[in-house]
C-alpha positions in Angstrom: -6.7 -7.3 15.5 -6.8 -6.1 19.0 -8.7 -3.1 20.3 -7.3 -2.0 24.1 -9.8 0.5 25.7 -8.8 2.3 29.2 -12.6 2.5 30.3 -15.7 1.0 29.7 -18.0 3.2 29.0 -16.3 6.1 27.4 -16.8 8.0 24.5 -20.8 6.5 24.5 -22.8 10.0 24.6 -20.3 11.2 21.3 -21.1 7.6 19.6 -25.2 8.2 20.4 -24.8 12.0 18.7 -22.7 10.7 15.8 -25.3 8.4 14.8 -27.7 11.2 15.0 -25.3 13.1 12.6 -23.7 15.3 14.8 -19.8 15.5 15.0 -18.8 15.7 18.7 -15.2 15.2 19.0 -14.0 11.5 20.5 -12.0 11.7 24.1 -11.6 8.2 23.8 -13.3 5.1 23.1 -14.4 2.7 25.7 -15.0 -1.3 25.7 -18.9 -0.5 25.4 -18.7 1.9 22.3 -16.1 -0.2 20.9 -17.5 -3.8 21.5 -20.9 -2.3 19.8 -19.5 -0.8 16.6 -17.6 -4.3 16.0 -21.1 -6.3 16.8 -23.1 -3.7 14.1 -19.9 -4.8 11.8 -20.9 -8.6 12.8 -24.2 -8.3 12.1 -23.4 -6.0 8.3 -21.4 -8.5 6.9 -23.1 -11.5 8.3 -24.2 -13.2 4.8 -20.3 -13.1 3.1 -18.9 -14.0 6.7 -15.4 -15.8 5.7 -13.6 -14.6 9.0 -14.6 -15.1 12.8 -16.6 -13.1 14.7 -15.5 -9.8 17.1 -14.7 -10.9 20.4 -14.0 -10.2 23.7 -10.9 -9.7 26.2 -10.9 -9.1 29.7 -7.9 -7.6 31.5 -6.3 -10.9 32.5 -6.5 -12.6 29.0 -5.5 -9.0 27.1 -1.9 -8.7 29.6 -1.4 -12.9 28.6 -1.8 -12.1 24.8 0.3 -9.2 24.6 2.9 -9.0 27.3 3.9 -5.6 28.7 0.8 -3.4 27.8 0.2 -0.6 29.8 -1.6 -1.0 33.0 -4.3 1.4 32.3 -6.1 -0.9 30.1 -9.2 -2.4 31.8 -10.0 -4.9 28.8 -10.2 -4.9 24.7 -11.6 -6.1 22.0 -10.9 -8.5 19.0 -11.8 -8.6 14.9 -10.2 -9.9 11.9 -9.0 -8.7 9.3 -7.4 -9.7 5.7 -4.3 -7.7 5.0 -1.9 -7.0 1.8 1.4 -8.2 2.3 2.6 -6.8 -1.2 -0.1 -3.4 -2.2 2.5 -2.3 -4.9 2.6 -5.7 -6.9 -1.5 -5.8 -6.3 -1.5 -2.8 -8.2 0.7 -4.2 -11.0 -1.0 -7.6 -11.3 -4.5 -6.0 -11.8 -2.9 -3.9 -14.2 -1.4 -7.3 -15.7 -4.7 -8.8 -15.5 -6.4 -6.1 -17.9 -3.9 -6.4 -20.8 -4.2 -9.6 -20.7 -8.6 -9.9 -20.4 -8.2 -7.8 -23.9 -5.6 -7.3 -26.3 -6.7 -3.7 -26.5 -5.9 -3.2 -23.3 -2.3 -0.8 -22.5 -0.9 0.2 -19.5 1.7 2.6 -20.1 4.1 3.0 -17.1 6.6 6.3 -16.0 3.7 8.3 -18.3 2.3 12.0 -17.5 -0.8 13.6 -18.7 0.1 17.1 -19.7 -2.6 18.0 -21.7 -5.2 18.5 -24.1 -5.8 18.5 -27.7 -9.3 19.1 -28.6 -10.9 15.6 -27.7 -7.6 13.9 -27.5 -5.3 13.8 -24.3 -1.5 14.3 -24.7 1.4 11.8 -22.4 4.4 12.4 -22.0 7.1 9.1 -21.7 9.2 10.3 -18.7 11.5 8.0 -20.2 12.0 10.0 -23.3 10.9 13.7 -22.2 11.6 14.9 -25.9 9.7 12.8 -27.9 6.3 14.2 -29.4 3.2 13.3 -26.8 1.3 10.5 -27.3 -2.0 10.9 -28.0 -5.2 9.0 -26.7 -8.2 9.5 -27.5 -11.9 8.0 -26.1 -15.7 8.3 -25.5 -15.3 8.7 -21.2 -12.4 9.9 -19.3 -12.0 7.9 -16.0 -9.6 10.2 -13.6 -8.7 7.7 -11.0 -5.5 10.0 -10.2 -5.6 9.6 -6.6 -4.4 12.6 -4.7 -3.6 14.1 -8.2 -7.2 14.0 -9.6 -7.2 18.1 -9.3 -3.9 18.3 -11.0 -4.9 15.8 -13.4 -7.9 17.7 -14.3 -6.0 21.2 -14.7 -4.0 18.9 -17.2 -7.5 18.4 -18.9 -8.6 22.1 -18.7 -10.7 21.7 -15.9 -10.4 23.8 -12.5 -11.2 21.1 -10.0 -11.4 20.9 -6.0 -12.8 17.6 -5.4 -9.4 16.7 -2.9 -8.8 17.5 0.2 -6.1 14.7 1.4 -4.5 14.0 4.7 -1.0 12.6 4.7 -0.8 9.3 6.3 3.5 8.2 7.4 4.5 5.0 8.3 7.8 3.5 9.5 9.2 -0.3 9.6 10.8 -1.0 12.7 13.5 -4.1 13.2 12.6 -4.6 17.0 12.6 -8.1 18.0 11.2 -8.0 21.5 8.2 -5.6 20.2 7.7 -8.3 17.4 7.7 -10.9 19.9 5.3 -9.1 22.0 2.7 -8.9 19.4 2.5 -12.3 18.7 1.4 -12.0 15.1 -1.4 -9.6 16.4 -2.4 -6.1 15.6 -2.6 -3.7 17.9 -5.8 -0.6 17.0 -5.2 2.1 19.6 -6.0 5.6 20.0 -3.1 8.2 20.7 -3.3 10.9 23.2 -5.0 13.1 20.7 -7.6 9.9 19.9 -6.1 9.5 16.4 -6.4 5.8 15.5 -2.9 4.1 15.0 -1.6 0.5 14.5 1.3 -1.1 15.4 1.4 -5.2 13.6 4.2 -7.5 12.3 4.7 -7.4 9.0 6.6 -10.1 8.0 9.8 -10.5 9.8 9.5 -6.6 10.6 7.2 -4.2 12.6 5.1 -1.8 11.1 3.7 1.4 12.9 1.7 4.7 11.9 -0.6 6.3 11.0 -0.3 9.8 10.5 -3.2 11.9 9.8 -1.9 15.1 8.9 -3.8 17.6 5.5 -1.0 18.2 2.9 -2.2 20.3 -0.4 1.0 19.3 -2.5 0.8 14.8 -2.4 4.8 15.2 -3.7 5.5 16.7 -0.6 4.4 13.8 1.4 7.2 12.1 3.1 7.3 11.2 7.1 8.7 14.0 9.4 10.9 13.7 12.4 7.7 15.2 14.1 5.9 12.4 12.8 8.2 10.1 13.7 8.5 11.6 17.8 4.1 11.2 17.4 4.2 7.7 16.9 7.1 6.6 19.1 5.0 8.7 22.0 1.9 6.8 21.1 3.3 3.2 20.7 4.9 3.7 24.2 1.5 4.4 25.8 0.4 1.2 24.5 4.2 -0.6 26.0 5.6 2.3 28.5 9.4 1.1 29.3 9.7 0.0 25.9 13.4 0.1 24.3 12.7 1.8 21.1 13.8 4.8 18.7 15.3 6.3 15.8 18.2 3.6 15.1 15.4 0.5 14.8 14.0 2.4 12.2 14.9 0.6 8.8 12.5 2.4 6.2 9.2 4.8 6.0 6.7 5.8 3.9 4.2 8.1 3.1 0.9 8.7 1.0 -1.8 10.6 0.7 -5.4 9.8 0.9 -7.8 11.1 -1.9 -10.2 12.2 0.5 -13.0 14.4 -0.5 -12.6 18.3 -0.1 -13.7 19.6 3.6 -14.1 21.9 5.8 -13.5 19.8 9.4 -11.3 21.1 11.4 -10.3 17.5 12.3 -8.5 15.5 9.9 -10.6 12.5 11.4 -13.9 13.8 11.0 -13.4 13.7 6.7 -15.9 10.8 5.2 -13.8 8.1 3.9 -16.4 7.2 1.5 -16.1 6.9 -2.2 -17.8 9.5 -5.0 -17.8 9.9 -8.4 -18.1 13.6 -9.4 -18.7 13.7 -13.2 -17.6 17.0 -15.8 -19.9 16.7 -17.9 -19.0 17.8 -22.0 -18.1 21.3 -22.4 -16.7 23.7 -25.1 -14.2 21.3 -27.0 -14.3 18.7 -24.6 -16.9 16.2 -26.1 -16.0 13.3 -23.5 -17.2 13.3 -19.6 -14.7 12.7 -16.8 -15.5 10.6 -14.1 -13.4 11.5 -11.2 -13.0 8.9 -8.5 -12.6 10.4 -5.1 -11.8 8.7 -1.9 -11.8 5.1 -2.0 -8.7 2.1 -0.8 -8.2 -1.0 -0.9 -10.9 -2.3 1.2 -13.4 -1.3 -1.5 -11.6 -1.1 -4.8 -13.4 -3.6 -6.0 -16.8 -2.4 -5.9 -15.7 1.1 -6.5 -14.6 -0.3 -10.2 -17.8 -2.3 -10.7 -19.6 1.0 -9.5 -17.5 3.1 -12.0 -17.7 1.0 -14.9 -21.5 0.5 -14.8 -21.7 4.0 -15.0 -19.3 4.2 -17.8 -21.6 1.1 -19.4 -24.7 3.1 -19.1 -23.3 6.3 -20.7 -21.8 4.3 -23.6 -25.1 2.5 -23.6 -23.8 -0.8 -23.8 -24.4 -4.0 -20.7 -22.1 -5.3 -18.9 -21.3 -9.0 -20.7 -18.9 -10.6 -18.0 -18.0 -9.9 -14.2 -14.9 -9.8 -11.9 -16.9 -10.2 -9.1 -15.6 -13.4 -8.0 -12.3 -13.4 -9.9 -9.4 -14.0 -7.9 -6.2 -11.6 -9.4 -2.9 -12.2 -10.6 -1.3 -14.9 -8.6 -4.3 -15.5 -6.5 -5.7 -17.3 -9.5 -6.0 -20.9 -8.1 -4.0 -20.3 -4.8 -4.9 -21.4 -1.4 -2.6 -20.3 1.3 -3.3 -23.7 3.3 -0.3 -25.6 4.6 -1.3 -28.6 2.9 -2.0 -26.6 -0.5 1.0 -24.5 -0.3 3.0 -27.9 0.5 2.0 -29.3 -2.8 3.2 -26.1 -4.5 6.5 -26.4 -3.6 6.8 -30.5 -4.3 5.1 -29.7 -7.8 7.9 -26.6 -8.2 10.8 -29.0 -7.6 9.0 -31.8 -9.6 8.7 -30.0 -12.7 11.5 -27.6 -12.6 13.9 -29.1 -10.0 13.5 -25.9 -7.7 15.0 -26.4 -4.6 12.9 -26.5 -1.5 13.8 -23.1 -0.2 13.4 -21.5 -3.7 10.1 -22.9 -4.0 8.6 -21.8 -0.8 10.1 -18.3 -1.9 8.1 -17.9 -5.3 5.5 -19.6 -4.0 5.0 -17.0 -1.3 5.7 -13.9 -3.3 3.4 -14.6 -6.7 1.4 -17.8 -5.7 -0.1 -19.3 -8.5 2.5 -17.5 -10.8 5.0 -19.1 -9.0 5.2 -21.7 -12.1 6.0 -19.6 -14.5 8.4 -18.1 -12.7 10.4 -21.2 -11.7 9.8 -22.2 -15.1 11.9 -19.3 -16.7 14.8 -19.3 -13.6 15.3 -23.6 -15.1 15.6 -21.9 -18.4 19.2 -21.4 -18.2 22.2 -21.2 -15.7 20.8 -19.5 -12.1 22.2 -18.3 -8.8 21.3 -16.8 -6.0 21.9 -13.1 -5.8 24.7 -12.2 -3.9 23.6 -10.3 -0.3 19.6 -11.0 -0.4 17.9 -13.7 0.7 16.2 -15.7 -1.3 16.2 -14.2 -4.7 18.0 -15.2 -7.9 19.7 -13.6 -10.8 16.8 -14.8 -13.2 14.0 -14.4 -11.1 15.2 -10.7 -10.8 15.7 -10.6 -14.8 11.9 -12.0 -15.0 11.0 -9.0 -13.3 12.5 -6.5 -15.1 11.5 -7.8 -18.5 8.0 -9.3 -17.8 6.8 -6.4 -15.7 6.9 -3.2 -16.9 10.2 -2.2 -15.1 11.8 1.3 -16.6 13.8 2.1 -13.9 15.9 0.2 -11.3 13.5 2.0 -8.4 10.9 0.2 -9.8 12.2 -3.4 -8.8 13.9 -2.2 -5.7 10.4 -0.5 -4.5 7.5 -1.9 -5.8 8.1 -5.5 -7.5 9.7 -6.6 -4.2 9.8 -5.5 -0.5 13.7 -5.9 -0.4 13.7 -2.0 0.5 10.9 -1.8 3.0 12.5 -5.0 4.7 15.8 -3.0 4.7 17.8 -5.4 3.3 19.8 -2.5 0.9 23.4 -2.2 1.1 26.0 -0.9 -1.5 27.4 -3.8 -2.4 23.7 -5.7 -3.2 22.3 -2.4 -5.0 24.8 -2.7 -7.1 24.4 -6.4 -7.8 20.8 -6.0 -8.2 21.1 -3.2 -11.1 24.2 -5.0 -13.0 21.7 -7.7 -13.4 18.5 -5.4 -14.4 21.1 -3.7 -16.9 22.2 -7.0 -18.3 18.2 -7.3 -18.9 17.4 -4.1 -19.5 20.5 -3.1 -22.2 21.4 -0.2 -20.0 25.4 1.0 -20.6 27.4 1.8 -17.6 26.2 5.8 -17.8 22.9 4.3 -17.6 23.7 2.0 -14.4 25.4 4.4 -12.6 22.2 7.1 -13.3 20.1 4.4 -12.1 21.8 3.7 -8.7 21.9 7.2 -8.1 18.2 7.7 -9.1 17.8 5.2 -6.6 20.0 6.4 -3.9 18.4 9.6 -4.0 14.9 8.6 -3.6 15.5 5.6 -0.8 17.0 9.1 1.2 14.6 11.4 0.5 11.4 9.7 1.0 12.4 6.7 3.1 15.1 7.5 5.3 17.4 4.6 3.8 20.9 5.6 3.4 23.1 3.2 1.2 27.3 4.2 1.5 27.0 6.1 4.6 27.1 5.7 8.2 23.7 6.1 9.8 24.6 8.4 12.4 26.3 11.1 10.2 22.9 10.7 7.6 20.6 11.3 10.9 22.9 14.1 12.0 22.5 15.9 8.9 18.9 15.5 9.1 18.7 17.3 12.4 21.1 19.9 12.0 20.2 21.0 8.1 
């Protein structure tokens, strides 16, 4: 990651009252404030280093690593970084991971809390609205909602205002030259109102945002054409002259943080740290709830050991085994080394006779899992899908039937990133739900609800259009 500053010593007296525990308003960061923070992150994590050490760039050796930056920078800094290529099938293989530690274990998919019954709690199966609830009952409530924890807790009876979230947008861009330029490097810069943005590759792709922007309603969340001119305006400060706009765009996103309830008048200014607010029994309510505020990726992990000790200590029980060190899912004996990854794909075509290509495919996308899934595609008869790259008609049926896929947007969206690549089209939709419905036993009333499902959601939350011309979708937008 790469840190560009426009001045050296800027933004130092806000730093020094900051750590005092005042909240003085950045202007903008220089090398000096900058260079320190990363140094104090040096020295933090110095005892579980894995990655190098911050570093240094003067003006020459910034304008050679990333060609065309604006003029106006005098120097930046460097740090690394792990990132998630695939956050939605994280989530699904931890998920995985704990129905399969203990056959007790459920995780039950398209579900809605909707209320209460005494000391039981009452789902609804989206899938089958009117069927009777299903009821669950327990000793501790964990609400790990997210940005829905409030609503979640009306659901229990309780009036709650532990959120206050900020909506964060994002949008892929396919722009070769600004790919090129970044040389597999991310870009941390401040925009003209010093919100922190990003701009890196992601994957054959470009991905830029953030927005930081408080939203009560997290349904509501999806990225404006307001936020859309912000980031445009701020990656062109970082490259002025750069060729770039709406028609590059090829998919966005939005979310909403669970940050904790406050009163800033600067979306920037609310902690990102983690609680645990806990509603103790009440009235007919004879469990606690333990709701999880804040928290991401970066700390998920000790956020659940933090959680479940407490949950351990109220059930008055000790902890017996630990995830500490556990890698997840596919990770589990996985080394992304060339050589290491090499012998994956020669053991794939050894044992299953996957071809070279399909191999360095599975092996990318589920890593250790990668077996089993080449395993199953041997199985019987396969072929690629018509219209994507790289995927075949059984890997896709695997999906759907080994991992908890109800409906055709949950394939499309968040077991693979053939959406947020923008590799859609009508004709390979189509393909791709024919053979989920084959899998799946949907009927052709079915299919056809699904790909409209589907349609519907790629243009109202992500601004993909599939069986319509781009240019009348975006002049709708801006005239409706």
């Amino acid at each position: 990651m790469v840190v560009p500053a426009r001045s050296w010593f800027g933004g130092l007296i806000p730093a020094m009252l900051r750590f005092f525990g005042a909240r003085p308003r950045f202007k903008e960061r220089g090398v000096g404030v900058i260079l320190a923070g990363l140094k104090l992150y040096d020295f933090l994590g110095r005892h579980e280093r894995i990655l190098p050490r911050s570093g240094f760039l003067g003006r020459r050796r910034l304008r050679r690593q990333l060609r065309g930056i604006a003029d106006s920078f005098v120097a930046g800094c460097t740090y690394h970084d792990a990132w998630i290529t695939a956050p939605e099938r994280l989530g699904l293989e931890l998920a995985m991971d704990g129905c399969a530690a203990d056959t007790g274990s459920v995780a039950l998919n398209h579900c809605e809390l909707v209320g209460r019954d005494g000391d039981a709690l009452l789902f609804r199966d989206a899938a089958d609205p009117a069927s009777e609830p299903l009821r669950a009952t327990g000793k501790v409530v964990i609400n790990a909602a997210g940005a829905w924890i409030d609503r979640a807790n009306k659901a229990m009876g309780e009036d709650t205002a532990f959120i206050g979230g900020t909506k964060g947008s994002h949008i892929l861009l396919d722009h070769d030259d600004l790919h090129a330029r970044l040389r597999g490097k991310m870009i941390y810069f401040e925009s003209a109102d010093s919100r922190i943005c990003l701009v890196f590759p992601y994957l054959d792709k470009v991905l830029l945002g953030s927005t930081d922007i408080p939203l009560a309603e997290p349904d509501d969340a999806v990225c404006t054409d307001e936020e859309i001119d912000y980031l445009f305006a701020a990656l062109h400060g970082i490259f002025p002259g750069l060729g770039i706009g709406t028609p590059d765009i090829v998919y966005t996103y939005s979310g909403v943080r669970p940050l904790v309830r406050s009163g800033a008048d600067d979306p920037g200014d609310i902690s990102r740290d983690h609680s645990m607010p806990a509603l103790e029994p009440a009235g007919d309510r004879g469990f606690p709830v333990l709701s999880l505020v804040g928290g991401k990726w970066t700390t998920f992990r000790a956020f659940a050991q933090q959680t479940t000790d407490e949950v351990l200590r109220r059930l008055g029980k000790t902890r017996r085994s630990t995830t500490e060190a556990r890698p997840i899912g596919g990770g589990d004996g996985f080394s992304p080394t060339p050589e290491h990854l090499a012998r994956q794909v020669a053991a794939l075509g050894a044992a299953h006779g996957t071809s070279p290509k399909h191999a360095q495919h599975l092996v990318a996308f589920y890593g250790a899992r990668a077996d089993t899934m080449a395993a199953f595609c041997a199985a019987a008869p396969d072929r690629p899908v018509a219209g994507l790259v790289g995927y075949t008609e059984r890997e896709l049926t695997f999906l759907a039937t080994r991992e908890l896929v109800v409906h055709l947007e949950d394939l499309v969206l968040r077991r693979t990133p053939m959406a947020i690549l923008g590799q859609l089209d009508a004709a390979n939709i189509r393909e791709v739900c024919r053979i989920v419905a084959a899998a799946l036993g949907w009927d052709a009333a079915r299919s056809e609800a699904e790909l409209e499902r589907l349609r519907s959601t790629l243009s109202r939350q992500h601004r993909v259009v599939i069986g319509e011309d781009r240019q009348e979708f975006e002049h709708r937008r801006a005239t409706s």
